[in-house]
DRENKOL-743106 format. One record per residue (C-alpha): residue in three letters; chain; x, y, z. Coordinates in Angstrom, 3 decimals. Layout:
<pts>
["ALA" "A" [X Y Z]];
...
</pts>
This chain:
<pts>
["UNK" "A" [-13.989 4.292 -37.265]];
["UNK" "A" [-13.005 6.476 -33.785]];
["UNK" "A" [-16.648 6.291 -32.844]];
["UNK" "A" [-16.645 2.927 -33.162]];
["UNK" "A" [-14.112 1.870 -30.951]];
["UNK" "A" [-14.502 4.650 -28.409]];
["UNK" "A" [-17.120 2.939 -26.218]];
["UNK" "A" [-15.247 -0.873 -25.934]];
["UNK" "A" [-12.059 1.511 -25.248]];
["UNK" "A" [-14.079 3.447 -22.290]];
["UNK" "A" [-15.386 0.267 -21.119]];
["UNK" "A" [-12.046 -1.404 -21.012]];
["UNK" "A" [-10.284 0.984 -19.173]];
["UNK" "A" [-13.193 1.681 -17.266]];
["UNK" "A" [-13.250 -2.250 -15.807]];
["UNK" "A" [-9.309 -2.119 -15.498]];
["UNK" "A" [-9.406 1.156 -13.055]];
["UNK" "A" [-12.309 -0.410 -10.654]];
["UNK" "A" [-10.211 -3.935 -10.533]];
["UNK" "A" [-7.219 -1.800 -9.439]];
["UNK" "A" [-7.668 -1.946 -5.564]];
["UNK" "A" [-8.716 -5.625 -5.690]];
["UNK" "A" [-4.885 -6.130 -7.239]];
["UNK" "A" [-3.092 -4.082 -5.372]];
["UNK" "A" [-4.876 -5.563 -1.932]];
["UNK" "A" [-3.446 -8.927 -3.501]];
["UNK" "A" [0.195 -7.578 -3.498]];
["UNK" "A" [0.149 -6.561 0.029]];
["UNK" "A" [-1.469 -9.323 1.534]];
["UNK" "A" [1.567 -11.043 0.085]];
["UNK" "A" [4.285 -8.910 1.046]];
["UNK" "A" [2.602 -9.214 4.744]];
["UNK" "A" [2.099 -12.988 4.589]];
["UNK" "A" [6.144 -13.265 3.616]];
["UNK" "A" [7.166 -10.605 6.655]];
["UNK" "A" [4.936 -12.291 9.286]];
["UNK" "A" [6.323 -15.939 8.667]];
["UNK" "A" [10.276 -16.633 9.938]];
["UNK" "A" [11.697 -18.391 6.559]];
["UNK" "A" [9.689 -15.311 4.730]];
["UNK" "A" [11.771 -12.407 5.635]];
["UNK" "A" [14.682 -12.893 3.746]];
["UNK" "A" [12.597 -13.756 0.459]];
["UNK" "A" [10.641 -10.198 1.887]];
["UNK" "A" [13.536 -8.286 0.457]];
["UNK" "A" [13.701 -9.851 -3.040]];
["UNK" "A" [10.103 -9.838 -3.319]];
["UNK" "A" [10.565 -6.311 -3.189]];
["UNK" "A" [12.971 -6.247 -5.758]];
["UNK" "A" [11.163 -8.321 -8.048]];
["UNK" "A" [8.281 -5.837 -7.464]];
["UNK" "A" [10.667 -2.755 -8.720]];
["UNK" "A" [11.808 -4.646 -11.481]];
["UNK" "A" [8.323 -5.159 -12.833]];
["UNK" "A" [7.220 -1.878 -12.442]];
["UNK" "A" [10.764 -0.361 -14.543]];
["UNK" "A" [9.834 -2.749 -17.500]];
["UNK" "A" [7.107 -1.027 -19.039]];
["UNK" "A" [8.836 2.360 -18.423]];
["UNK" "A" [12.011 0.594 -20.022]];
["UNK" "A" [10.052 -0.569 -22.762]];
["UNK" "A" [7.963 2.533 -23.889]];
["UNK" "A" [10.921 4.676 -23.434]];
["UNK" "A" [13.376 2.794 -26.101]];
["UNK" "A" [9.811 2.830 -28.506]];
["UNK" "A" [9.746 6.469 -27.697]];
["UNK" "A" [13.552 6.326 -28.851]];
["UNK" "A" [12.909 4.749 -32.110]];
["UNK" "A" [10.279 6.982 -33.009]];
["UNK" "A" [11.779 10.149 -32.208]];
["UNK" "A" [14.995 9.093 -34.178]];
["UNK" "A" [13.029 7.607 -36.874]];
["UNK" "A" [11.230 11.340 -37.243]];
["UNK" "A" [14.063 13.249 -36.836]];
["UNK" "A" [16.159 10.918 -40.011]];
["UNK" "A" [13.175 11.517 -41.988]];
["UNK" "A" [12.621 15.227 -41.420]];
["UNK" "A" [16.869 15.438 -42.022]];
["UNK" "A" [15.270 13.998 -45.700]];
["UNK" "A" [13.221 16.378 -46.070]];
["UNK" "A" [13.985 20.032 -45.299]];
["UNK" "A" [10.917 21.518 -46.774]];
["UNK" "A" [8.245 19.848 -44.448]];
</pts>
């Protein structure tokens, strides 16, 4: 079953780290586009913090799943003192 899926896995992540740079070149061409005109450098600053926010989300999310399972295995092993 592993074997199977290992190559579409490699490939996946393999196209997601060399489309990496084109993204990221997106982000800053905006960020430069909003400081260069007048109206966009007070919208500069809260693109910025819309750019923290989204990168905390994920974090945010896979550390209260980290939370649930660690609780979840540590109710179950309180269950079960012999494992």
């Amino acid at each position: 079953m592993h074997k199977k899926w290992l190559p579409v896995l490699l490939v996946i992540v393999l196209l997601a780290l060399l489309e990496a740079p084109a993204f990221a070149q997106g982000c800053a061409m905006c960020r430069t586009a909003l400081e260069n005109s007048p109206e966009g450098k007070a919208l500069a600053k809260s693109f910025d913090y819309g750019i923290l926010f989204l990168m905390g989300i994920p974090y945010a999310m896979f550390g209260a799943a980290g939370i649930v399972v660690y609780r979840a295995y540590r109710k179950n092993n309180s269950k079960n003192p012999e494992n």
